[in-house]
mmCIF file of the N, C-alpha and C atoms, coordinates in Angstrom:
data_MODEL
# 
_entry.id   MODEL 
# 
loop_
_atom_site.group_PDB 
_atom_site.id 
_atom_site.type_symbol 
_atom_site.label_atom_id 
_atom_site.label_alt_id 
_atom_site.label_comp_id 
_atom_site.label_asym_id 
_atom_site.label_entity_id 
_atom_site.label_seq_id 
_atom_site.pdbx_PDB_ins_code 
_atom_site.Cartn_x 
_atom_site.Cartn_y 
_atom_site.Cartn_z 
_atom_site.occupancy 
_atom_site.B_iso_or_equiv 
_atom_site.pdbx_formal_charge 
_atom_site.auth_seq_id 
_atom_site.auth_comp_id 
_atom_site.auth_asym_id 
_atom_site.auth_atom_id 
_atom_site.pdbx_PDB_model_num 
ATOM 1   N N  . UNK A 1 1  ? 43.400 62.861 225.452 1.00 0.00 ? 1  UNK A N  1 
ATOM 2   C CA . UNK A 1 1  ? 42.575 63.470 224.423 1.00 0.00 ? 1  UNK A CA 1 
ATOM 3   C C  . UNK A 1 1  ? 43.195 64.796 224.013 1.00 0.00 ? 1  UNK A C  1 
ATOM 4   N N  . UNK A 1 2  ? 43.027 64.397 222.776 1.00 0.00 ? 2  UNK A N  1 
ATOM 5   C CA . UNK A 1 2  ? 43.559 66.385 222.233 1.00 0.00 ? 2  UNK A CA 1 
ATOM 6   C C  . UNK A 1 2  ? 42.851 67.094 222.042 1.00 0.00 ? 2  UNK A C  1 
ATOM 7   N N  . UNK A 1 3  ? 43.011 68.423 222.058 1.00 0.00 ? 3  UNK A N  1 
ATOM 8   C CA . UNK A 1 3  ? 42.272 69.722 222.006 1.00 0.00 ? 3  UNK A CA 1 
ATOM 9   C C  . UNK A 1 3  ? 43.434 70.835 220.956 1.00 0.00 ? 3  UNK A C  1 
ATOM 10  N N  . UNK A 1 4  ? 42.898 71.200 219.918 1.00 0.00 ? 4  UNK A N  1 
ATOM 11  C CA . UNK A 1 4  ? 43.519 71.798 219.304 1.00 0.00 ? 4  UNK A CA 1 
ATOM 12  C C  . UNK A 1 4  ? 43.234 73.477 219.879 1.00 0.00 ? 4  UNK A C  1 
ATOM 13  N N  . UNK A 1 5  ? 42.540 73.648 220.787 1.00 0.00 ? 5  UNK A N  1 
ATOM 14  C CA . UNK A 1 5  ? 42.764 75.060 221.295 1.00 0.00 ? 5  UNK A CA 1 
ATOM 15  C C  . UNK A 1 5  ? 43.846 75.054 222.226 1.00 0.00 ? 5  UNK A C  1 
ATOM 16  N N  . UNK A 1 6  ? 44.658 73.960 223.070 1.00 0.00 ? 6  UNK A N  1 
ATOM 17  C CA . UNK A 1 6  ? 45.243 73.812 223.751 1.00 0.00 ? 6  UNK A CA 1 
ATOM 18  C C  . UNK A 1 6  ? 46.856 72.888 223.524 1.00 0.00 ? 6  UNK A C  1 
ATOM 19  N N  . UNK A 1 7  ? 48.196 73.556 223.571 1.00 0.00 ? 7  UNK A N  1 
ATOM 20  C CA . UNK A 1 7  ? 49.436 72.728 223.397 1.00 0.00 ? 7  UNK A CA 1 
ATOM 21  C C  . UNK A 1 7  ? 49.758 72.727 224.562 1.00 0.00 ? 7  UNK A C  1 
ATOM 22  N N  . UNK A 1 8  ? 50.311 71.275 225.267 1.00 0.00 ? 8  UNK A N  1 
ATOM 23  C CA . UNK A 1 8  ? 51.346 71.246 226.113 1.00 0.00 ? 8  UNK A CA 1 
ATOM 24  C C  . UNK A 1 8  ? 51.729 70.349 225.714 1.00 0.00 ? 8  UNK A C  1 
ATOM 25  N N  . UNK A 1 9  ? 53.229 70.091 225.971 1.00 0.00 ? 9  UNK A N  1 
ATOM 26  C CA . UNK A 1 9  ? 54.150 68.956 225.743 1.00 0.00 ? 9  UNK A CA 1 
ATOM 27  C C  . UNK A 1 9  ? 54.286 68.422 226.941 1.00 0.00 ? 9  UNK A C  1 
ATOM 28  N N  . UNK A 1 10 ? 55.420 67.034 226.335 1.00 0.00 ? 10 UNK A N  1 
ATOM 29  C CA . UNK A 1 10 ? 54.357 65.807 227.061 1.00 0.00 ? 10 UNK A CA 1 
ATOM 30  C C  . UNK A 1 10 ? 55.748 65.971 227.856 1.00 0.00 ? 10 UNK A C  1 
ATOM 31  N N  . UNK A 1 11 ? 55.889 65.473 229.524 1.00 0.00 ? 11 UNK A N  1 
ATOM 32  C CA . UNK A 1 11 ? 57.113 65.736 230.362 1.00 0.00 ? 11 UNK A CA 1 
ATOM 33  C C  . UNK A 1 11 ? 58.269 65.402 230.099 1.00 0.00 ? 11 UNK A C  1 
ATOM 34  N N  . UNK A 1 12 ? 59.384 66.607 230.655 1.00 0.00 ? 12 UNK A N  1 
ATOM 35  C CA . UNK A 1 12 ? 60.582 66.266 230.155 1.00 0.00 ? 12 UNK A CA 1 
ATOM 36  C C  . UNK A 1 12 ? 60.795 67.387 228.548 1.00 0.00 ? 12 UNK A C  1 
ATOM 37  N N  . UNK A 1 13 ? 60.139 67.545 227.907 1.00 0.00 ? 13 UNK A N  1 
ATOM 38  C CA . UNK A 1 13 ? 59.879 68.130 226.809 1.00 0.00 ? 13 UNK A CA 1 
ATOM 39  C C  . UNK A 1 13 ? 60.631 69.611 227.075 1.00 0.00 ? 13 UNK A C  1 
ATOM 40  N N  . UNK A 1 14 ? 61.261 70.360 226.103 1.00 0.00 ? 14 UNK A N  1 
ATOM 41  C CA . UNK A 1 14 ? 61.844 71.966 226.943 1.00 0.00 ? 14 UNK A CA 1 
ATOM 42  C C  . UNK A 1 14 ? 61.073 72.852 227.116 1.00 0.00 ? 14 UNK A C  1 
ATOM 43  N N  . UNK A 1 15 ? 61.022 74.081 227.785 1.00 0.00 ? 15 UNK A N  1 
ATOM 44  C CA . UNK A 1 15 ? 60.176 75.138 227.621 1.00 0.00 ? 15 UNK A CA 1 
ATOM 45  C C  . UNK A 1 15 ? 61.197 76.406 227.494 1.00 0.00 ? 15 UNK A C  1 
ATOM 46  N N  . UNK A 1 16 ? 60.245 77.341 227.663 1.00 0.00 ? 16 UNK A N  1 
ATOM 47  C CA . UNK A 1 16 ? 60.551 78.483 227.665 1.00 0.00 ? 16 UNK A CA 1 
ATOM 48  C C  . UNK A 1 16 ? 60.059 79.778 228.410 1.00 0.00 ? 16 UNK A C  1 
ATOM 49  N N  . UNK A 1 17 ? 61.186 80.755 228.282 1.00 0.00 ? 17 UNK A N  1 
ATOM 50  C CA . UNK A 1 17 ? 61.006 81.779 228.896 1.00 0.00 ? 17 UNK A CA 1 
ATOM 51  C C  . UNK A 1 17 ? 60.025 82.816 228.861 1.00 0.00 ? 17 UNK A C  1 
ATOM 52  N N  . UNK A 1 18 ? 59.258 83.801 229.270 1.00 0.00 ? 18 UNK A N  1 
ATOM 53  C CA . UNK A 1 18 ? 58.291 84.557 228.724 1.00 0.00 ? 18 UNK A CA 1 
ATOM 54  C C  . UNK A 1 18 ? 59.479 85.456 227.649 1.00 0.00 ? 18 UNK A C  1 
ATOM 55  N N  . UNK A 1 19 ? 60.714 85.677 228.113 1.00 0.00 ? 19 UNK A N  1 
ATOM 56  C CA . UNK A 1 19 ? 61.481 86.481 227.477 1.00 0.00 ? 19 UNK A CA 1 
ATOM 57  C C  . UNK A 1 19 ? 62.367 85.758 226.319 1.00 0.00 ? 19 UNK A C  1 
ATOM 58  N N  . UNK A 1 20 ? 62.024 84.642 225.916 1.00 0.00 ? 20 UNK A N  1 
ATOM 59  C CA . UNK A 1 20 ? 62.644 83.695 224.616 1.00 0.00 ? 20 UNK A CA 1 
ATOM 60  C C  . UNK A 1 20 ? 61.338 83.735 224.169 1.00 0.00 ? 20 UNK A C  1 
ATOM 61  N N  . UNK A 1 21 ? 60.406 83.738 224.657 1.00 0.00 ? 21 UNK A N  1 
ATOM 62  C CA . UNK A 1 21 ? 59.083 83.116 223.407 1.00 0.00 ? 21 UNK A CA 1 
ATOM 63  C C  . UNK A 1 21 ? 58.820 85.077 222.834 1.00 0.00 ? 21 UNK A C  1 
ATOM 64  N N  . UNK A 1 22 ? 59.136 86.027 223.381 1.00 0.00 ? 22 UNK A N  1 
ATOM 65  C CA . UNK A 1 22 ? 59.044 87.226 222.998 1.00 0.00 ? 22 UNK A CA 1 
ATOM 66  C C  . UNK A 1 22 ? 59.779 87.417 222.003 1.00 0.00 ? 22 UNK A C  1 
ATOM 67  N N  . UNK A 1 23 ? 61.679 87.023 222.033 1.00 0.00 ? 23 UNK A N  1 
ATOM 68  C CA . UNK A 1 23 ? 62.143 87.013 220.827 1.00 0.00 ? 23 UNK A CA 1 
ATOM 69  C C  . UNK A 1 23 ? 62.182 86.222 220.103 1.00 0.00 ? 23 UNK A C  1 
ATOM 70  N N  . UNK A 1 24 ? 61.602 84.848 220.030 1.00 0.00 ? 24 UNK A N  1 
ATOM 71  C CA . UNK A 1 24 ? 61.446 83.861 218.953 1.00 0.00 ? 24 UNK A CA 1 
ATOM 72  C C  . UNK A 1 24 ? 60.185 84.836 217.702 1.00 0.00 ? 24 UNK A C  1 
ATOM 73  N N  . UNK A 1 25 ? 59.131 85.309 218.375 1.00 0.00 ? 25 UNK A N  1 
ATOM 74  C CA . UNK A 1 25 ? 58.080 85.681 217.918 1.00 0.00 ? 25 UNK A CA 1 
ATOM 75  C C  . UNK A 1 25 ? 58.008 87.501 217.464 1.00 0.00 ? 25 UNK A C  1 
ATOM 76  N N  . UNK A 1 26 ? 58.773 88.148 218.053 1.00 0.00 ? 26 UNK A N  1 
ATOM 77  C CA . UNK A 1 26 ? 58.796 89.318 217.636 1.00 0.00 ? 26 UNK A CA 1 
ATOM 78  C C  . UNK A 1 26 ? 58.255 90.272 218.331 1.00 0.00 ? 26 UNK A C  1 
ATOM 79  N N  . UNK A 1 27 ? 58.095 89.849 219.725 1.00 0.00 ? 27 UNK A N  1 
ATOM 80  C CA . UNK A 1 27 ? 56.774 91.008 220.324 1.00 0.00 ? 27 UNK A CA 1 
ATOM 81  C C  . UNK A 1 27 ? 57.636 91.301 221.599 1.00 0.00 ? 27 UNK A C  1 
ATOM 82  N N  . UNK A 1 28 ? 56.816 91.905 222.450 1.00 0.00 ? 28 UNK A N  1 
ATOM 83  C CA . UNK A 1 28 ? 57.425 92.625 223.229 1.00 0.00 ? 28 UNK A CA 1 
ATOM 84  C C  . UNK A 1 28 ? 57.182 92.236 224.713 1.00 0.00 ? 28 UNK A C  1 
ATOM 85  N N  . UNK A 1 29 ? 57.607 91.878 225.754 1.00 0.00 ? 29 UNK A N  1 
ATOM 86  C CA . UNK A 1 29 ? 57.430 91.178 226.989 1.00 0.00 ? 29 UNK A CA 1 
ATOM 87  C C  . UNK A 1 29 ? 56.813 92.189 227.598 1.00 0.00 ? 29 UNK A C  1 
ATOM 88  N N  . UNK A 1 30 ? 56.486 92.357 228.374 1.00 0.00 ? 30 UNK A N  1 
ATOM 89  C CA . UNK A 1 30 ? 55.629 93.769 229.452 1.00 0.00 ? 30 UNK A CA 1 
ATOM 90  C C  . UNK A 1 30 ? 55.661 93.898 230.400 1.00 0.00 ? 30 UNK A C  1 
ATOM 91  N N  . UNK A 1 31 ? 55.418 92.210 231.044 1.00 0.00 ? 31 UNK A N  1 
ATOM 92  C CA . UNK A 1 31 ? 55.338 91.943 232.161 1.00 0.00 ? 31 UNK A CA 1 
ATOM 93  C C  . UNK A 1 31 ? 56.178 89.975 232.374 1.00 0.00 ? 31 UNK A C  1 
ATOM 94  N N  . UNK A 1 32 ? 57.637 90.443 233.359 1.00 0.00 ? 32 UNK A N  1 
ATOM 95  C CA . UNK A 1 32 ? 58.014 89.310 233.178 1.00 0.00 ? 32 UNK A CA 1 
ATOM 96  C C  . UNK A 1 32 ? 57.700 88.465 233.988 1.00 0.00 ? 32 UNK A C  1 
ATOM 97  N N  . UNK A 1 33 ? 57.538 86.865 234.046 1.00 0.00 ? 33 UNK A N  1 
ATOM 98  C CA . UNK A 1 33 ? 56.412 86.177 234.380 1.00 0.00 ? 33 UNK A CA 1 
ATOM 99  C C  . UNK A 1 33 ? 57.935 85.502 235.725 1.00 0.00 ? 33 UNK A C  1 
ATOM 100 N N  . UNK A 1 34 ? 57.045 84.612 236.179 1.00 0.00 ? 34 UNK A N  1 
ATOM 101 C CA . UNK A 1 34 ? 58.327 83.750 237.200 1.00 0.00 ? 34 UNK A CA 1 
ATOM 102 C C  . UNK A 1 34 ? 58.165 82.054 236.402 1.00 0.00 ? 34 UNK A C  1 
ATOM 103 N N  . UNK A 1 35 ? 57.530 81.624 236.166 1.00 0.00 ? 35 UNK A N  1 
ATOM 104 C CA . UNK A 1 35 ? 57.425 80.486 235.600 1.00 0.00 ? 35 UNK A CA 1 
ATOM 105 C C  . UNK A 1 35 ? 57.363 80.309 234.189 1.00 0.00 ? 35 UNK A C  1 
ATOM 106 N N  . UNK A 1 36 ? 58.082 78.887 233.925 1.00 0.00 ? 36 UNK A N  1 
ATOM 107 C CA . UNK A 1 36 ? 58.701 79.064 232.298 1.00 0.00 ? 36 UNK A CA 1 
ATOM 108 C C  . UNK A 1 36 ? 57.458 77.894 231.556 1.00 0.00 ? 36 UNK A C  1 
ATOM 109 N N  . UNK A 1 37 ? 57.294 78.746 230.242 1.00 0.00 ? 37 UNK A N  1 
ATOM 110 C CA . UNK A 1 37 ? 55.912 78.199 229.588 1.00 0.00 ? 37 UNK A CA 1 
ATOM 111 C C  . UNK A 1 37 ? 55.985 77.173 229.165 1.00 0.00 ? 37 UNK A C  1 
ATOM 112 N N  . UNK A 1 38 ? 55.382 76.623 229.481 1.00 0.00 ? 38 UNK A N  1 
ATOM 113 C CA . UNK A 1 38 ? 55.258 74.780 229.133 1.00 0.00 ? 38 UNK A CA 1 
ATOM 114 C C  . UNK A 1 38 ? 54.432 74.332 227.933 1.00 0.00 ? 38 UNK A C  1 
ATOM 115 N N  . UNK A 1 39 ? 53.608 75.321 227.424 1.00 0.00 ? 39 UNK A N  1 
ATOM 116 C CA . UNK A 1 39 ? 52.194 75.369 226.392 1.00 0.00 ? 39 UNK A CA 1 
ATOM 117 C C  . UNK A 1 39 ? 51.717 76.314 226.260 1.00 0.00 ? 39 UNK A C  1 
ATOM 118 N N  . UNK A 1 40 ? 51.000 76.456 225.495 1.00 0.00 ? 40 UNK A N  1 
ATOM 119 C CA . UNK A 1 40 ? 49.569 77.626 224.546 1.00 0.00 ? 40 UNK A CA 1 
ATOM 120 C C  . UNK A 1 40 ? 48.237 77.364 224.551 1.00 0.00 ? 40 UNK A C  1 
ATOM 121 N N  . UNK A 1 41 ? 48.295 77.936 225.250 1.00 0.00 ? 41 UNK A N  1 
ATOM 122 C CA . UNK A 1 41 ? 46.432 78.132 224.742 1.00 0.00 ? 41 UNK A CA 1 
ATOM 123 C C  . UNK A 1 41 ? 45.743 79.364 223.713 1.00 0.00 ? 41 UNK A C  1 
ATOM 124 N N  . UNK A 1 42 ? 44.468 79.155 223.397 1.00 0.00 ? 42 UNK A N  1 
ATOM 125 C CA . UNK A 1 42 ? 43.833 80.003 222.321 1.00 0.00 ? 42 UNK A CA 1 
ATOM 126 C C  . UNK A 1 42 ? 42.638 80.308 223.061 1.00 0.00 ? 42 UNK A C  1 
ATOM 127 N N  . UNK A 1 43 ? 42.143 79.848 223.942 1.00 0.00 ? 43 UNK A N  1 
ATOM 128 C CA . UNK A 1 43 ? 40.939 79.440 225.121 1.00 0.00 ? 43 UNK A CA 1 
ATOM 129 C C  . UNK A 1 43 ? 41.334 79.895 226.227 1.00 0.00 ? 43 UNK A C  1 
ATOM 130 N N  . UNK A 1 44 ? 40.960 80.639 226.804 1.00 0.00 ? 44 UNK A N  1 
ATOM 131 C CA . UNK A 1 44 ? 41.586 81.466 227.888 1.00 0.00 ? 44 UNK A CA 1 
ATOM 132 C C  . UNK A 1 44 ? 40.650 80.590 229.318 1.00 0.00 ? 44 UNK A C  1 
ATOM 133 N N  . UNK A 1 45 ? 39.985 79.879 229.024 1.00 0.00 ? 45 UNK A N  1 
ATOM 134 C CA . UNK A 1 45 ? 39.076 79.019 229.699 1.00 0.00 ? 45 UNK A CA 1 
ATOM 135 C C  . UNK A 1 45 ? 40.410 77.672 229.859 1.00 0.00 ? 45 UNK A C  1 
ATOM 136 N N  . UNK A 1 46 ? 41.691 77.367 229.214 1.00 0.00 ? 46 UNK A N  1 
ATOM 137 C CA . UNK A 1 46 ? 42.063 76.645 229.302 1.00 0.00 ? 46 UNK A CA 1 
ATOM 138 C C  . UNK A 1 46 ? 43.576 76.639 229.536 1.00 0.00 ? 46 UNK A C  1 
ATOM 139 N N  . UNK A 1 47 ? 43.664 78.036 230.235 1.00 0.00 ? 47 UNK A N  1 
ATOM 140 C CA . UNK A 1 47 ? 44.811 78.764 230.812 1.00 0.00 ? 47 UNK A CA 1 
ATOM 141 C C  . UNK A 1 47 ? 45.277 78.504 232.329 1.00 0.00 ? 47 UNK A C  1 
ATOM 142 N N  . UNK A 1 48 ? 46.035 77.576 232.417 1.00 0.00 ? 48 UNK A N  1 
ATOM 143 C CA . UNK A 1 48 ? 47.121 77.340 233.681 1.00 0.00 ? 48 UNK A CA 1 
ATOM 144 C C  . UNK A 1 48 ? 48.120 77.652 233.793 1.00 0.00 ? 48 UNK A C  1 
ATOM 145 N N  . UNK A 1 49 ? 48.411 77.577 235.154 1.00 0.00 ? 49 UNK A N  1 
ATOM 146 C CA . UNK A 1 49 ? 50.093 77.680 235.719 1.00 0.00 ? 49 UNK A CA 1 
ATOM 147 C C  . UNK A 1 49 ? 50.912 77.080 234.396 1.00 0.00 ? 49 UNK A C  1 
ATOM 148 N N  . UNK A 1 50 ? 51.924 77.831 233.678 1.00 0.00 ? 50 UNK A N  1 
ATOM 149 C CA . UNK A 1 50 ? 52.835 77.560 232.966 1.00 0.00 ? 50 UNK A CA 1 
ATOM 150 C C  . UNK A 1 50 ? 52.348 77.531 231.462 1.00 0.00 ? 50 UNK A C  1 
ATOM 151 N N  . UNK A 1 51 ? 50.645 78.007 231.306 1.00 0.00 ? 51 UNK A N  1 
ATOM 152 C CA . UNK A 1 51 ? 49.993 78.083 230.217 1.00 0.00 ? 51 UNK A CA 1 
ATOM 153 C C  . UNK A 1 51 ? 50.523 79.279 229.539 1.00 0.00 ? 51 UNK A C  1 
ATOM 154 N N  . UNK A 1 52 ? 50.837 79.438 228.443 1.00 0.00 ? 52 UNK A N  1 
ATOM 155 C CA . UNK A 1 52 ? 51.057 80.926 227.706 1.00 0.00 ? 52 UNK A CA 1 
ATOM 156 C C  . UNK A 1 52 ? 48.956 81.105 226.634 1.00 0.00 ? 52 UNK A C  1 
ATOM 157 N N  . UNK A 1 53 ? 48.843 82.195 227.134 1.00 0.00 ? 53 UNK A N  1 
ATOM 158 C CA . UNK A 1 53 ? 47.396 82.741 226.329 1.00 0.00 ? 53 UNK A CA 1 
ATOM 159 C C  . UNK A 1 53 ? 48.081 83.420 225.276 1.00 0.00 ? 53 UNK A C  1 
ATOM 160 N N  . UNK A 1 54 ? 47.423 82.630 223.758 1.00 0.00 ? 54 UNK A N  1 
ATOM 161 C CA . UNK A 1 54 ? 47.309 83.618 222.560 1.00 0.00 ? 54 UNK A CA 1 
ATOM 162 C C  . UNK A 1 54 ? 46.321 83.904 222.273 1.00 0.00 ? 54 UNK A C  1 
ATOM 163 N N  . UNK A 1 55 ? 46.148 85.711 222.115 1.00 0.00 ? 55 UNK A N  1 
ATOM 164 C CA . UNK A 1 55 ? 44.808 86.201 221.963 1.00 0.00 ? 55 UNK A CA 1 
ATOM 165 C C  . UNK A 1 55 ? 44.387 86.235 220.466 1.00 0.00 ? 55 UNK A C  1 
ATOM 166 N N  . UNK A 1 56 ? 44.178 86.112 219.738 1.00 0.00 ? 56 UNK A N  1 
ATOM 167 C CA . UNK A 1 56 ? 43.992 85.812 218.655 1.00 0.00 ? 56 UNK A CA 1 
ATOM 168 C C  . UNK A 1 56 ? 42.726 86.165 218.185 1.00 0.00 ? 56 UNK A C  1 
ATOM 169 N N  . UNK A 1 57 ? 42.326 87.022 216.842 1.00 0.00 ? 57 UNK A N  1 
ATOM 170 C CA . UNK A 1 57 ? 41.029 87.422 216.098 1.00 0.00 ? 57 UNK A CA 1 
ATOM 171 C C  . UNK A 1 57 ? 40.409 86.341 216.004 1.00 0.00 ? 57 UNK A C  1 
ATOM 172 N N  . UNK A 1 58 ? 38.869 85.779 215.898 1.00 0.00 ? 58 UNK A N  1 
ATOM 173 C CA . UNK A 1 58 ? 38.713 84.689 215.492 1.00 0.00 ? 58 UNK A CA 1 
ATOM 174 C C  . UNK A 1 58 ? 37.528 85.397 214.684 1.00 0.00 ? 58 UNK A C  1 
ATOM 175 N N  . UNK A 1 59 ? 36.106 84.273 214.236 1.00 0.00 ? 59 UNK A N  1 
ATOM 176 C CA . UNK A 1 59 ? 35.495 84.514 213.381 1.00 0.00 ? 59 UNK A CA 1 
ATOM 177 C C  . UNK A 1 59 ? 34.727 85.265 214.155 1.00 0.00 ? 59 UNK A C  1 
ATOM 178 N N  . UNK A 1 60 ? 34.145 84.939 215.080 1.00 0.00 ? 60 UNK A N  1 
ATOM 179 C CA . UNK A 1 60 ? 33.019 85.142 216.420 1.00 0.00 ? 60 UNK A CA 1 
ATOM 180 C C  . UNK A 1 60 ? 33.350 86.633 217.304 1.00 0.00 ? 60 UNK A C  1 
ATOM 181 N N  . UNK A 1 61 ? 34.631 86.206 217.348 1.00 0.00 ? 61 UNK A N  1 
ATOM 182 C CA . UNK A 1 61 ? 35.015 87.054 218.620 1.00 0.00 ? 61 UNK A CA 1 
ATOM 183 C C  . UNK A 1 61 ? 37.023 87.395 218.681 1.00 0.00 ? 61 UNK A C  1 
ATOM 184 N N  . UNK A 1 62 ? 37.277 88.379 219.801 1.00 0.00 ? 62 UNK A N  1 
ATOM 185 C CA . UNK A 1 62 ? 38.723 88.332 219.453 1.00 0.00 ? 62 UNK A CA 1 
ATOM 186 C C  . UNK A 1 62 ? 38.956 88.166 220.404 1.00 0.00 ? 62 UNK A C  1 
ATOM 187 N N  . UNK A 1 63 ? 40.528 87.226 220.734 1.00 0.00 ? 63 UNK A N  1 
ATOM 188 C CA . UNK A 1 63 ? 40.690 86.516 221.903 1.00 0.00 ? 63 UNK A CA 1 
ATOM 189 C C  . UNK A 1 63 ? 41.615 87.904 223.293 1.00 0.00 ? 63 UNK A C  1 
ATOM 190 N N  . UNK A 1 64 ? 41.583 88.941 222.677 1.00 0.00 ? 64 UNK A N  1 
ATOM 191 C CA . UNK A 1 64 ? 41.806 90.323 223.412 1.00 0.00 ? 64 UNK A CA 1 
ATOM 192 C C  . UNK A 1 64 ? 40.916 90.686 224.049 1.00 0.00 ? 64 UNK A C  1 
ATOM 193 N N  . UNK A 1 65 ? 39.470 90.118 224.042 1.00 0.00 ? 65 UNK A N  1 
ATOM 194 C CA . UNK A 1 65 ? 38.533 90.506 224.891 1.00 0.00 ? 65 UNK A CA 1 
ATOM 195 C C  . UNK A 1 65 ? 38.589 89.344 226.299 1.00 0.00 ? 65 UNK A C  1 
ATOM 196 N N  . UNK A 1 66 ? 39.381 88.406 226.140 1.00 0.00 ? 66 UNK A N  1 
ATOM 197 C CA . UNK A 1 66 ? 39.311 86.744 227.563 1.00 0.00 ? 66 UNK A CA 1 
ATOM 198 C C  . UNK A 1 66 ? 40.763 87.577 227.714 1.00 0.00 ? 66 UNK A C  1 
ATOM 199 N N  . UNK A 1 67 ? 41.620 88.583 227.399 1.00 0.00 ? 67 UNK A N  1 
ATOM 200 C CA . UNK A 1 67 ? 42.564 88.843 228.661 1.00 0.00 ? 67 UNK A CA 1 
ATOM 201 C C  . UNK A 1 67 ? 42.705 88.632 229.932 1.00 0.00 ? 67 UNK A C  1 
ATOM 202 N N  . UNK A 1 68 ? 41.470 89.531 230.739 1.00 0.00 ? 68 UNK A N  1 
ATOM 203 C CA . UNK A 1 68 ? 42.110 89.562 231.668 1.00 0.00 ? 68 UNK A CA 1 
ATOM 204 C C  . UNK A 1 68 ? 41.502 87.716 232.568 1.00 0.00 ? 68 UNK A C  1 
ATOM 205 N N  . UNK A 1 69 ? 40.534 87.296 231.668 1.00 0.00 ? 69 UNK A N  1 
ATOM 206 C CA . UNK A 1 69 ? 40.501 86.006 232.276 1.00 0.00 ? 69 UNK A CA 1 
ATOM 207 C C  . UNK A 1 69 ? 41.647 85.184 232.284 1.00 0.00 ? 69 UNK A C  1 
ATOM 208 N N  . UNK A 1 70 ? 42.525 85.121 231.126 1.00 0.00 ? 70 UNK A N  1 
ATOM 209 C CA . UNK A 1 70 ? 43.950 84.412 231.061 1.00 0.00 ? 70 UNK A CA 1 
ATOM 210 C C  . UNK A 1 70 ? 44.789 84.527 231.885 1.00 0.00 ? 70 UNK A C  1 
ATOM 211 N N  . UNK A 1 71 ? 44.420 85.670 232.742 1.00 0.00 ? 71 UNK A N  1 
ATOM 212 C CA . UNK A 1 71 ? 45.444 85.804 233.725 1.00 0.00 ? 71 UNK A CA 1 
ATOM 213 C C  . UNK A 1 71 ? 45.142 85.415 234.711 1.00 0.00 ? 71 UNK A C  1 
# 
């Protein structure tokens, strides 16, 4: 089942570094991670091992307030 708050690719698929998805995107790393990101979430409720959290404004709420749950 899909969930559009949630990407992972399906195995075998490549990933990435916390420090490649920083310069693909433009931002700045802070804290470098040990495990390489496999997916995205928008749902910090749906944040695992190898999950990357995007915090994101939404209509309701902004996803900068589920920080420190993403972690």
């Amino acid at each position: 089942m899909s969930d559009a708050s949630t990407f992972r690719p399906t195995p075998g698929e490549p990933h990435l570094s916390g420090q490649e998805l920083a310069r693909i995107v433009g931002g700045d790393l802070v804290v470098p991670g040990t495990l390489p990101i496999r997916g995205g979430a928008v749902d910090s409720r749906r944040v695992t091992a190898g999950v990357c959290f995007f915090a994101l404004p939404g209509e309701r709420t902004d996803g900068q307030r589920y920080l420190a749950q993403a972690v």
